[in-house]
C-alpha positions as CSV (number, residue, x, y, z in Angstrom):
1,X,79.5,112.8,83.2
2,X,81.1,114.2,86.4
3,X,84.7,114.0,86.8
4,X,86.8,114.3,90.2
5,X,90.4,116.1,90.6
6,X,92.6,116.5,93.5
7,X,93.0,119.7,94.4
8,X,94.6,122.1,97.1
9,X,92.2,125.0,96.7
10,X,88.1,125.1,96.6
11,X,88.3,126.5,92.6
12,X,89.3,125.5,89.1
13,X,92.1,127.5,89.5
14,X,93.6,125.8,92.3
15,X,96.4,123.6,92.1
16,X,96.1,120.5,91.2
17,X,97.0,118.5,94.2
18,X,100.4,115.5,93.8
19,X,98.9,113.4,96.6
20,X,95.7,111.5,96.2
21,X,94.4,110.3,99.6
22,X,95.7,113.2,101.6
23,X,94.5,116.1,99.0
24,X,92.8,118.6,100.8
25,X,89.7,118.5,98.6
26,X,88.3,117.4,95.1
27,X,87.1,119.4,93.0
28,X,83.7,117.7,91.7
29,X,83.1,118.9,87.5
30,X,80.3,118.4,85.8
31,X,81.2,117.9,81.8
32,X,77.9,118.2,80.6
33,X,76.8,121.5,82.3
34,X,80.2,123.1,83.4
35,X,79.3,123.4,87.0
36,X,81.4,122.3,90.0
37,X,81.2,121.5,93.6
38,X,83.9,120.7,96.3
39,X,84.3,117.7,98.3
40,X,86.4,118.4,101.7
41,X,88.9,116.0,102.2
42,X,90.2,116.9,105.6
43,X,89.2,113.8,107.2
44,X,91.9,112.0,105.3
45,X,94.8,114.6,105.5
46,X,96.7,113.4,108.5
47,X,95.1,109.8,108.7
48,X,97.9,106.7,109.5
49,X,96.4,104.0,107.1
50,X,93.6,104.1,104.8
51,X,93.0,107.3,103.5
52,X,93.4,106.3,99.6
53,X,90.7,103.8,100.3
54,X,88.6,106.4,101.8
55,X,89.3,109.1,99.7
56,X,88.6,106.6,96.8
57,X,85.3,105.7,98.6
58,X,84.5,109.5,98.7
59,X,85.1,109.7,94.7
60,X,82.5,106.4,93.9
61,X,79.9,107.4,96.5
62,X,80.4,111.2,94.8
63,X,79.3,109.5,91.3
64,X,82.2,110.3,89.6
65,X,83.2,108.0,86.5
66,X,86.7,109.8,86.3
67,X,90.0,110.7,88.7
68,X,92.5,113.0,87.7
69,X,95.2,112.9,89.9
70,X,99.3,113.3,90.1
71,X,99.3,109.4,91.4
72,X,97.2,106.8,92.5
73,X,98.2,104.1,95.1
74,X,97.0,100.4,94.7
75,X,94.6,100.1,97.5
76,X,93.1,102.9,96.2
77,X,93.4,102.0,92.4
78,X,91.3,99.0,93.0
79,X,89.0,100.6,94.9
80,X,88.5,102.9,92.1
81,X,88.3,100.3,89.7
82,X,85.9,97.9,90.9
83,X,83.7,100.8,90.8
84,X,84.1,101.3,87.3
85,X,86.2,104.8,88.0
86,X,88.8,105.7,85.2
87,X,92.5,106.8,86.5
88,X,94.0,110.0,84.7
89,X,97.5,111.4,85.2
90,X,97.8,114.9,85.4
91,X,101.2,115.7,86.1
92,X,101.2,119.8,86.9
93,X,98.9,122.9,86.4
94,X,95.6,123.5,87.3
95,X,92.5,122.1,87.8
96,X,90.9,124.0,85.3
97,X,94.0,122.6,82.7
98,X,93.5,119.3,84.2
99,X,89.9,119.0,82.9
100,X,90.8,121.1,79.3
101,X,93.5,118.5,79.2
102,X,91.2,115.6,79.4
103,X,88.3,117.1,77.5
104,X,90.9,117.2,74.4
105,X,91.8,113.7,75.1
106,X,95.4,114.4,76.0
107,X,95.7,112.6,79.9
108,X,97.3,109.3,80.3
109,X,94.9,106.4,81.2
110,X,96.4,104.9,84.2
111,X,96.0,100.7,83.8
112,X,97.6,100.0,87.1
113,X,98.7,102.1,90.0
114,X,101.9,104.4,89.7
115,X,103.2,104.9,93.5
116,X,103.6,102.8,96.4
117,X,101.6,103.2,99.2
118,X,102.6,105.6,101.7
119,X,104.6,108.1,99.4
């Protein structure tokens, strides 16, 4: 299963990024093998409207069944979850904790979105 988190550096170790749709990339982890690749977000990072959407679009096409992410808009939520993408709160740390943290089974399941559009 391969997992997606927001994040402000290209490694495990970066930062886990607080916005969604305007994080500078996502870090793309395979739980199965342990490997990772990095999806550039930079088209989305200073876009007016719809970059949740599109960055949600970028995690679906990507394959991912899982988002960990500080918060999650409502545009982008149902994007997300049409597609059959579970929501995850990570609040702060790392990527790398971020993934340990769900692994364990210790990340809140979002059911709805928790920010407003625009934050």
């Amino acid at each position: 299963m391969k997992i997606a988190v927001s994040a402000k550096e290209k490694n495990l170790d970066s930062m886990v990024d607080s916005r969604f749709g305007r994080a500078q990339y996502f870090i793309v982890y395979d739980v199965e093998s342990g490997c990772f690749d990095v999806l550039d977000n930079n088209q989305n990072l200073f876009a007016e409207q719809g970059a949740g959407i599109q960055s949600a679009s970028t995690i679906v096409n990507s394959g991912c069944k899982v988002l960990i992410c500080k918060h999650c808009g409502p545009k982008a939520f149902s994007v997300l979850s049409k597609a059959g993408v579970s929501v995850y709160s990570f609040e702060e740390g790392t990527v790398r904790q971020a993934i340990d943290a769900f692994k364990k089974d210790e990340l809140k399941k979002l059911e709805a979105a928790d920010s407003e559009g625009h934050w």
